[in-house]
C-alpha positions in Angstrom: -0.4 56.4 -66.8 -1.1 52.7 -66.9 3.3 52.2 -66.4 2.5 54.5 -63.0 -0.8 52.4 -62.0 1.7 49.6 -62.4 4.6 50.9 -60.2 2.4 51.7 -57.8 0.9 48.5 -57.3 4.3 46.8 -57.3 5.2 49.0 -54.6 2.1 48.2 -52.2 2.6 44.8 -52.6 6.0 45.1 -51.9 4.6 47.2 -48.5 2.2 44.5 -48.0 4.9 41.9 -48.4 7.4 43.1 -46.1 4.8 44.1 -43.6 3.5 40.7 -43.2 7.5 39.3 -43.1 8.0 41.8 -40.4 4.7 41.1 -37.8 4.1 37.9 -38.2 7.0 34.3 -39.2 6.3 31.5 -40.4 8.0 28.9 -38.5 8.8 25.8 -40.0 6.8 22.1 -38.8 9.5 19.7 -36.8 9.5 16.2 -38.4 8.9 13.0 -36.9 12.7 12.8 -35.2 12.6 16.4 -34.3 9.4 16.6 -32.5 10.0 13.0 -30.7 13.7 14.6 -29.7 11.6 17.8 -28.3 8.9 15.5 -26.8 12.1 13.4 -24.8 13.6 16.8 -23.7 10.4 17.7 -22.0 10.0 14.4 -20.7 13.4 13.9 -19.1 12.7 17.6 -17.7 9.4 16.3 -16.1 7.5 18.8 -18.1 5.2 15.9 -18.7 1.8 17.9 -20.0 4.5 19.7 -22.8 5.6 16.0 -23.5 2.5 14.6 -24.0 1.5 17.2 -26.9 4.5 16.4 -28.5 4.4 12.3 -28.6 0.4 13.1 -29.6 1.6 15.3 -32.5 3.8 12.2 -33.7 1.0 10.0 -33.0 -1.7 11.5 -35.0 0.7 13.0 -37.8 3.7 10.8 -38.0 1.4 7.3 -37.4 3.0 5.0 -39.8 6.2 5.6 -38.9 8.7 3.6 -36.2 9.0 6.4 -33.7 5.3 6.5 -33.6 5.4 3.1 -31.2 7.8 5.0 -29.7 5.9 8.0 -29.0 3.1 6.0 -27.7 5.1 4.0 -25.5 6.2 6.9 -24.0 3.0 9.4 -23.9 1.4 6.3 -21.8 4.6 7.0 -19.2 3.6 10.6 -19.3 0.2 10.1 -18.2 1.4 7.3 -16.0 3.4 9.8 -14.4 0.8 12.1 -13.7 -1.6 9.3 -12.5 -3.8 9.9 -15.3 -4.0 5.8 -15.1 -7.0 5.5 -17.2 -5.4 7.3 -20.4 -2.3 5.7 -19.5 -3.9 2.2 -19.9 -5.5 3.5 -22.6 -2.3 4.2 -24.2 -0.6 1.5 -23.8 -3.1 -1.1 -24.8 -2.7 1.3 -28.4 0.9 0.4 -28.5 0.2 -3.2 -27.4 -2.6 -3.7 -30.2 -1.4 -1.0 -33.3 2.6 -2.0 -32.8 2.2 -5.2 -31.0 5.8 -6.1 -32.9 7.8 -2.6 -31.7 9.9 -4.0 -29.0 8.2 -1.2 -26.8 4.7 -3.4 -26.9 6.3 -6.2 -24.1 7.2 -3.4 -21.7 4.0 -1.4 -22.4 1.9 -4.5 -21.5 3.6 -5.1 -18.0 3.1 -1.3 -17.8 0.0 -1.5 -18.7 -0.7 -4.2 -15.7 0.7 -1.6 -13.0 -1.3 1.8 -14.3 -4.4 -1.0 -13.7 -2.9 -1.9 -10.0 -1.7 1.9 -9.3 -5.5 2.9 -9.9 -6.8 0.0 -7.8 -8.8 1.3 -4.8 -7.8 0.0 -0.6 -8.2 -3.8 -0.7 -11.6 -4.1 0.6 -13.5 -1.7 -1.8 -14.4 -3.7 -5.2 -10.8 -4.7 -7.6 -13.5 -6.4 -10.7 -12.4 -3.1 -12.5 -8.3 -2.6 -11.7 -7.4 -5.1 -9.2 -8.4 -8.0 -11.4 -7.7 -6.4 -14.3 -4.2 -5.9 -13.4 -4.0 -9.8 -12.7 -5.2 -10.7 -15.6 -3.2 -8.2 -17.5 -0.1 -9.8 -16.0 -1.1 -13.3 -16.6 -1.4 -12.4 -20.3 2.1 -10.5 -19.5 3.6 -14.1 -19.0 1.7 -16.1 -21.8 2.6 -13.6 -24.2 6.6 -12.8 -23.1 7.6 -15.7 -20.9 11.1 -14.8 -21.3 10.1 -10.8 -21.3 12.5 -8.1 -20.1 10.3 -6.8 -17.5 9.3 -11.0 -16.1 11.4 -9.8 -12.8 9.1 -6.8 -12.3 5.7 -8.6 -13.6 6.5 -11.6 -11.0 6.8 -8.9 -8.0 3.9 -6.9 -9.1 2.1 -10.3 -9.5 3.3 -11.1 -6.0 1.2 -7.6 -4.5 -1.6 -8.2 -6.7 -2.6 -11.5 -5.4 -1.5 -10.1 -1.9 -4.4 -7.4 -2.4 -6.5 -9.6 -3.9 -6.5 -12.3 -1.2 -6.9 -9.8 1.4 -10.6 -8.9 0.4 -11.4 -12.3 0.4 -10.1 -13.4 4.0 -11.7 -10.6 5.3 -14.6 -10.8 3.5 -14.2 -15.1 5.3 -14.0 -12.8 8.6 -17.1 -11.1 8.0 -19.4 -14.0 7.0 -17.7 -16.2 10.3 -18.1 -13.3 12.3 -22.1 -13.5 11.3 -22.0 -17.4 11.9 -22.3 -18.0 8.6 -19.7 -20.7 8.1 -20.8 -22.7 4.9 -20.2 -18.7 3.5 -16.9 -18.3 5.5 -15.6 -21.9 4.4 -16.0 -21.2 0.3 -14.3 -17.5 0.8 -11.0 -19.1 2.8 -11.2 -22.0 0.5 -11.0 -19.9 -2.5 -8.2 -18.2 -0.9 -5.9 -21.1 -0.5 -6.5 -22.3 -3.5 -5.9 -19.1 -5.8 -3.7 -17.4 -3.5 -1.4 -19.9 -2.5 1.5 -18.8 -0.9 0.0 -15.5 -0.1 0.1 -14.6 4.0 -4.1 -14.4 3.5 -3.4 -18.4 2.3 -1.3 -19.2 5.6 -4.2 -17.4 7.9 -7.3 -19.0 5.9 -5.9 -22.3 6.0 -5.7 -21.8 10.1 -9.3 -20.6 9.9 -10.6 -23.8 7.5 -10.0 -25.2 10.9 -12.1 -23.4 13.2 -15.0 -23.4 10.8 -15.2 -26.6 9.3 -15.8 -28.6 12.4 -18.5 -25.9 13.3 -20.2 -27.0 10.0 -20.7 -30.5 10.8 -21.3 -29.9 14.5 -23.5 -26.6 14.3 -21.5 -25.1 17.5 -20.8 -21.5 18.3 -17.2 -20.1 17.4 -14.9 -20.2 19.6 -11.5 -18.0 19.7 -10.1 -17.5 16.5 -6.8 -19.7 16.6 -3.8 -18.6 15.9 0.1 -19.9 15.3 1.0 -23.5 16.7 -2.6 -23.6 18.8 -4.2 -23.8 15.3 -1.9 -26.9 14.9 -2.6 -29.0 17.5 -5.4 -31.4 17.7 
């Protein structure tokens, strides 16, 4: 009786055994380089939202390891990508910090710079939190890496940074001359020459320093706003 008992139970596990074999597979966990290779598939494919749960699955299992700056260097281009700035910036200021000596952390920086200036608003609404965050990521850019890889593409995002940047402030100028307000006009166009030199918004403020800097002394109305070679002559 108790050999039967016996039999029979090593049968229904058996039953049991295949059963769950049968309905339901394990499947195996990718490593590090498997999952990263998956998560570059996807990415090259423009799956992006596939390829970002892939370099996160590197990221928070695989953290210790060199592909991990890897994975974060590129899960900051997948957000990027699908102007998800914030976590983008987010991203790469993690690979910039947590792997700052992966070759990755220079390019991520400069990256980091134009998620900051891709999120920036039109030039007159207020740039304190991309804008001049992007400026200032950049100038760190060039401290940090002045012989960087990406110092051609910093300098030409620098270039439409300050171009933004100077903008606001002439027009902001405008606005206070506009209202008579020279004195106010005067410190916005100064400003503008002097951090934005070399700028178009430099060129026009230092033609506008003309008009409103003899109406300071002399209290007079404005008169047309000169232009070209008429700004020129005295």
């Amino acid at each position: 009786m108790t050999k039967r008992i016996t039999v029979l139970l090593a049968a229904l596990f058996l039953m049991l055994t295949g059963a769950s074999c049968g309905g339901k597979r394990t499947v195996a966990k990718l490593d590090a380089e498997d999952t990263f290779a998956r998560g570059m598939e996807n990415f090259n494919r423009r799956k992006y939202v596939d390829a970002i749960d892939d370099f996160k699955e590197i990221i928070y299992n695989y953290s210790s390891t060199r592909i991990a700056a890897e994975a974060s260097y590129y899960l900051g281009e997948s957000y990027l990508l699908t102007k998800d700035y914030e976590s983008a910036i987010d991203e790469y200021r993690h690979l910039t910090t947590d792997y700052a000596s992966s070759p990755l952390a220079e390019k991520g920086l400069y990256r980091m710079a134009y998620a900051y200036f891709r999120m920036s608003p039109h030039y007159a609404l207020d740039q304190a939190e991309t804008g001049e965050k992007a400026r200032s990521t950049l100038q760190l850019y060039f401290e940090r890496y002045p012989q960087g890889g990406s110092r051609a593409e910093a300098e030409e995002l620098m270039s439409k940074v300050n171009d933004k940047l100077a903008h606001k402030d002439y027009e902001a100028g405008m606005i206070y001359y506009k209202m008579k307000e020279y004195s106010s006009a005067q410190i916005y166009f100064q400003g503008v020459v002097g951090e934005f030199p070399g700028t178009q918004w430099a060129a026009k403020a230092s033609i506008m320093l003309q008009t409103v800097e003899p109406l300071i002394k002399k209290g007079d109305k404005p008169g047309p706003i000169p232009t070209g070679q008429e700004a020129r002559q005295p």
